[in-house]
MIDOSE-1310 file (N, C-alpha, C; in nm, 2 decimals, decimal comma, always signed):
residues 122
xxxx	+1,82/+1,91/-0,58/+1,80/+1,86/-0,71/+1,76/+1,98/-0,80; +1,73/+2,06/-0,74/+1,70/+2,18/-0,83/+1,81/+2,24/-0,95; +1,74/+2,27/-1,03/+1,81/+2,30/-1,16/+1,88/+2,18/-1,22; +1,88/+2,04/-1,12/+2,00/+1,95/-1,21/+1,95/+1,87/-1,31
xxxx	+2,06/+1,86/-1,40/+1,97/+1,78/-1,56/+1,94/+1,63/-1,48; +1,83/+1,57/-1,54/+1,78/+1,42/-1,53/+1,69/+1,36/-1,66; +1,78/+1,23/-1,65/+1,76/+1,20/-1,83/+1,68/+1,05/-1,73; +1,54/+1,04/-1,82/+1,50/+0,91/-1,77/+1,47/+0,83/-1,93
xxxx	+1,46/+0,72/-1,88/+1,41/+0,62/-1,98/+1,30/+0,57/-1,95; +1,20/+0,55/-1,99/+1,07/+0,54/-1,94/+1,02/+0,40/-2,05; +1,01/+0,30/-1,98/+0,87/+0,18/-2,03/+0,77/+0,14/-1,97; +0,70/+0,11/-2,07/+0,57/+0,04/-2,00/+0,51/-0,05/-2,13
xxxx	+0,49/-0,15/-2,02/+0,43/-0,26/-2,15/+0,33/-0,35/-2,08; +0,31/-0,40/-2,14/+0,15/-0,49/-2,06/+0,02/-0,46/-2,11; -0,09/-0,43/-2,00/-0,18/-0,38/-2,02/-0,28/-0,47/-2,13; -0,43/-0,41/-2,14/-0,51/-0,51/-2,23/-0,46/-0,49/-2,34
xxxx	-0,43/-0,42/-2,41/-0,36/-0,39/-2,55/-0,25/-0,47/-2,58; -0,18/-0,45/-2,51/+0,00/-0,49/-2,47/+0,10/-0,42/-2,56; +0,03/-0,30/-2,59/+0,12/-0,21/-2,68/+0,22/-0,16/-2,55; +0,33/-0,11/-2,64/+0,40/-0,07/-2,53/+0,45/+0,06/-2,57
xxxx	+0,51/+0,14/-2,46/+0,53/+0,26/-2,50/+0,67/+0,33/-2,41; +0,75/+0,39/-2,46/+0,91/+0,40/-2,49/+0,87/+0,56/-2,51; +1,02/+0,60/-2,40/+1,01/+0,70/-2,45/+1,18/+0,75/-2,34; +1,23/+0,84/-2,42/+1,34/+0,90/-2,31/+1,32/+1,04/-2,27
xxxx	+1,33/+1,08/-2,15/+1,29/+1,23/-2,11/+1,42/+1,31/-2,09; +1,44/+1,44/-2,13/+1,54/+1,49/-2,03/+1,49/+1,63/-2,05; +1,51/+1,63/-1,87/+1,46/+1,81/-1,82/+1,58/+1,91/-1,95; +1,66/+1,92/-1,98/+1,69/+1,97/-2,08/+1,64/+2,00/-2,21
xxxx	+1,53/+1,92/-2,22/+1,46/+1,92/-2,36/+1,30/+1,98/-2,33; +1,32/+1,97/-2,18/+1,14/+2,02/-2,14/+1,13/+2,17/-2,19; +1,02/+2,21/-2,18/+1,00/+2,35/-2,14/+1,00/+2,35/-1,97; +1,10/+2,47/-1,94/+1,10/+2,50/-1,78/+0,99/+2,49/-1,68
xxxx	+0,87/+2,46/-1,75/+0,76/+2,45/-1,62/+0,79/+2,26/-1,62; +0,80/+2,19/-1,68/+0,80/+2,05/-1,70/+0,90/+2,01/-1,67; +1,05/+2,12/-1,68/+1,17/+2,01/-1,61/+1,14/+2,03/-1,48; +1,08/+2,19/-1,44/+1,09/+2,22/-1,30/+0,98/+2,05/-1,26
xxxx	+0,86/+2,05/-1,26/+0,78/+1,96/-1,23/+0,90/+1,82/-1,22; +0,93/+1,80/-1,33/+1,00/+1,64/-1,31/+1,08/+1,60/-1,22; +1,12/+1,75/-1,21/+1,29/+1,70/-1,10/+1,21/+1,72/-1,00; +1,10/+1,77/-0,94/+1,00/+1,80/-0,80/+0,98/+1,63/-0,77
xxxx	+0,91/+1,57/-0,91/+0,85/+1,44/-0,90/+0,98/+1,33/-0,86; +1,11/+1,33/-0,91/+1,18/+1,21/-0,90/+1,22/+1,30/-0,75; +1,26/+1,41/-0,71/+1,26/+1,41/-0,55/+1,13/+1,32/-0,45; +1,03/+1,42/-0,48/+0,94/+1,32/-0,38/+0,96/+1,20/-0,41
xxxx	+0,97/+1,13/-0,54/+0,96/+0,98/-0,55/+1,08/+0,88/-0,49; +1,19/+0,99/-0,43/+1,29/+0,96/-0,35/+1,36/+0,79/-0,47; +1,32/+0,86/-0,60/+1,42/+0,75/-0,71/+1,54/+0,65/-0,64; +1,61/+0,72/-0,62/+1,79/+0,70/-0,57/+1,78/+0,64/-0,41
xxxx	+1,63/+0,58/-0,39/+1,63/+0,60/-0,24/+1,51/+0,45/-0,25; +1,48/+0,43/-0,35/+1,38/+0,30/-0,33/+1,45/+0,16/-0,29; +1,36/+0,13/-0,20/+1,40/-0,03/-0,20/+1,43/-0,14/-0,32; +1,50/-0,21/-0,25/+1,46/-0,35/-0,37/+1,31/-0,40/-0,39
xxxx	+1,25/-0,40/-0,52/+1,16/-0,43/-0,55/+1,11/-0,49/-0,45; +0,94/-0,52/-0,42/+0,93/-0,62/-0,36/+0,84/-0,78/-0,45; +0,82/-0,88/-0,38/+0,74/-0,97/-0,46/+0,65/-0,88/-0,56; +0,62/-0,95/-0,68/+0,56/-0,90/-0,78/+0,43/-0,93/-0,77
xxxx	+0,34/-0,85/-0,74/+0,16/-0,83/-0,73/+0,12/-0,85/-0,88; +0,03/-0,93/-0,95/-0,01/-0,90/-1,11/-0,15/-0,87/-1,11; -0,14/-0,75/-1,21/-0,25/-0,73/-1,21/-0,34/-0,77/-1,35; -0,41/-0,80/-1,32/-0,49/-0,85/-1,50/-0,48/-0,75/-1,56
xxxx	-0,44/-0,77/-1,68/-0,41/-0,64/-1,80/-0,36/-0,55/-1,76; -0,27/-0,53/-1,62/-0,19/-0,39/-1,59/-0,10/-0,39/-1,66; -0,03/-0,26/-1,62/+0,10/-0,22/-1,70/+0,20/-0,25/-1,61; +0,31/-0,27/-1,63/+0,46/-0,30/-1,62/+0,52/-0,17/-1,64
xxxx	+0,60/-0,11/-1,54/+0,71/+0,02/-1,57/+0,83/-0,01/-1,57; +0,95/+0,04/-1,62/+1,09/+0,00/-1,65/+1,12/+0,17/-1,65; +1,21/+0,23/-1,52/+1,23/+0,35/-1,55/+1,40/+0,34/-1,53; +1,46/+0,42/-1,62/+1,61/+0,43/-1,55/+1,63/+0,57/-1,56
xxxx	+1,69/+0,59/-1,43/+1,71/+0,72/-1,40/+1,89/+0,76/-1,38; +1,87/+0,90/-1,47/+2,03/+0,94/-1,42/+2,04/+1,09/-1,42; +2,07/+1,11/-1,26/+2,10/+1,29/-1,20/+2,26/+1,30/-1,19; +2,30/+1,41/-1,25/+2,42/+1,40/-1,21/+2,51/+1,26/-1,22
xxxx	+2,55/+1,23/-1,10/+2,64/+1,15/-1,13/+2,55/+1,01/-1,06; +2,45/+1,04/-0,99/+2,34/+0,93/-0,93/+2,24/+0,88/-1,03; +2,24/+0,73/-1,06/+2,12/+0,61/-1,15/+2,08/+0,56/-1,06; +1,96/+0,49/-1,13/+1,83/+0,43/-1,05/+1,81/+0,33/-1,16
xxxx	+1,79/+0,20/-1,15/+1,67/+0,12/-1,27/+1,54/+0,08/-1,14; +1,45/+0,10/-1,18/+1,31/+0,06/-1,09/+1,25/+0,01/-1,22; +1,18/-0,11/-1,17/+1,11/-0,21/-1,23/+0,95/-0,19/-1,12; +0,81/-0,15/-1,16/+0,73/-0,14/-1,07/+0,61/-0,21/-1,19
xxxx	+0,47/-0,23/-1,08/+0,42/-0,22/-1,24/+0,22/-0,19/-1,12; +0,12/-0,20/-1,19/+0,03/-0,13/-1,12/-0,02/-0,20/-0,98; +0,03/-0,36/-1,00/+0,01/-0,38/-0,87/+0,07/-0,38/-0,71; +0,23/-0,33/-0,80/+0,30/-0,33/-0,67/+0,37/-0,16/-0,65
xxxx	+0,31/-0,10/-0,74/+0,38/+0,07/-0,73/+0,37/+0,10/-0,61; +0,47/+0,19/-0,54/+0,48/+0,25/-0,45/+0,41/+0,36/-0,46; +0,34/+0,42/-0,34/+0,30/+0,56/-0,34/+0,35/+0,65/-0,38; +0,46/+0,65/-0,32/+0,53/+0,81/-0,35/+0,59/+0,75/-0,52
xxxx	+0,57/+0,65/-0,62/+0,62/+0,68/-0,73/+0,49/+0,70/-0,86; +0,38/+0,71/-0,78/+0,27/+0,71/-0,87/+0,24/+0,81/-1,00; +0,27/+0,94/-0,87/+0,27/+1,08/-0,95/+0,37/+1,08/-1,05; +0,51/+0,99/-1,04/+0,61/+1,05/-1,13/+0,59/+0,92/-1,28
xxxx	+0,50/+0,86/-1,20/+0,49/+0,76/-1,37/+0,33/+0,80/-1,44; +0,25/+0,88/-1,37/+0,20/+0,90/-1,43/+0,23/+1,06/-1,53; +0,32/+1,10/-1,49/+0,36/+1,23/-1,55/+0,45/+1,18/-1,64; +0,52/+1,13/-1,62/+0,60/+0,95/-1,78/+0,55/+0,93/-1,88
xxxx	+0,44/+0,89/-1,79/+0,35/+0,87/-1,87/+0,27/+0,94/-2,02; +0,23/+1,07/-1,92/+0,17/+1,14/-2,04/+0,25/+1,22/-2,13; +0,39/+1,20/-2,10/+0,50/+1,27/-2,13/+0,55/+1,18/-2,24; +0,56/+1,03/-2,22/+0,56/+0,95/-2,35/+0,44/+0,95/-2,43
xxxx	+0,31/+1,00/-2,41/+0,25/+1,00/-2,48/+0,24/+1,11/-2,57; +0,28/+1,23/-2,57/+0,28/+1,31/-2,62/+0,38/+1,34/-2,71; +0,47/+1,30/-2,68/+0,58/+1,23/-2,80/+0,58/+1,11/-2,83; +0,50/+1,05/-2,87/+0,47/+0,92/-2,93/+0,30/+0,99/-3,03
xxxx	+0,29/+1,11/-3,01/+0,21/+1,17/-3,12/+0,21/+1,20/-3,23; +0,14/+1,15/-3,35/+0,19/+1,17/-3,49/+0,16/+1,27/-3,51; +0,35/+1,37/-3,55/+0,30/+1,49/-3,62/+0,19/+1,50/-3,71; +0,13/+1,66/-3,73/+0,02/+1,72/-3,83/+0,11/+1,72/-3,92
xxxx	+0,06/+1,67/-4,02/+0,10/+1,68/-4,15/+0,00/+1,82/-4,21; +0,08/+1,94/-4,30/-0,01/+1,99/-4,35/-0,13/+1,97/-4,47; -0,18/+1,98/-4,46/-0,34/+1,96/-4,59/-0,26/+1,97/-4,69; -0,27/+1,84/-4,77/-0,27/+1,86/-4,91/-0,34/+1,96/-4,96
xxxx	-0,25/+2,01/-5,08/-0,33/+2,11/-5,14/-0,29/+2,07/-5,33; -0,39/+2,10/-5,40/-0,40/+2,05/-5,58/-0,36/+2,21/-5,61; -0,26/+2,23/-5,67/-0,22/+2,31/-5,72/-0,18/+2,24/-5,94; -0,21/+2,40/-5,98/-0,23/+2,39/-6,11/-0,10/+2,31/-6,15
xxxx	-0,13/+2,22/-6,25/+0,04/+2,14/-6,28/+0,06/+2,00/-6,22; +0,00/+2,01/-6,10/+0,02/+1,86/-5,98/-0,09/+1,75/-6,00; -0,09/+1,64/-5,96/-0,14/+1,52/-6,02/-0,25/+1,60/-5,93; -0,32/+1,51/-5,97/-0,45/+1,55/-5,89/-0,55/+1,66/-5,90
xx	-0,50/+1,70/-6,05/-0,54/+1,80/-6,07/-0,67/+1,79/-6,16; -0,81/+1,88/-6,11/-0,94/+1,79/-6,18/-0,98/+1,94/-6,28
């Protein structure tokens, strides 16, 4: 799996909030320490290699994951959510995770500034 592109789609919704959070990844858009990391993570997480879900565990206010995965010419959709995640998929949704959160950050806007001429001007 090394060097190969992987585009995921990543959801998660639930939770006490119940906000939900969307996001699409691809090692092509990472910086090279983070595709290297992701494509590490969907190997260990043996994606292309999981069982059929099993019965659904609920957890009060957990989250729900929705990942679809595509290497090459190999897809995955895994549906997990906190009470029934597998081990070996923990590490790669919590790196999803922080990875949709960090693009779901609202750009800095630069400081207004009152220049002579512009409203605001005292």
């Amino acid at each position: 799996m090394e060097d190969e592109h992987i585009h995921i789609r990543f959801e998660r919704d639930g939770g006490f909030s119940g906000r939900g959070l969307t996001a699409d990844i691809d090692s092509a858009a990472l910086p090279a320490a983070d595709a290297a990391t992701l494509r590490d993570l969907v190997a260990r997480a043996r994606v292309f290699k999981q069982p059929a879900p099993a019965a659904r565990r609920s957890v009060r206010d957990g989250f729900r994951f929705r990942l679809t995965v595509a290497a090459g010419t190999r897809r995955a959709a895994l549906e997990t959510s906190d009470g029934a995640m597998p081990e070996a998929l923990a590490p790669l949704v919590e790196f999803l995770t922080a990875m949709a959160k960090r693009s779901a950050q609202p750009q800095q806007r630069p400081a207004a500034t009152n220049s002579p001429g512009t409203k605001g001007e005292r």
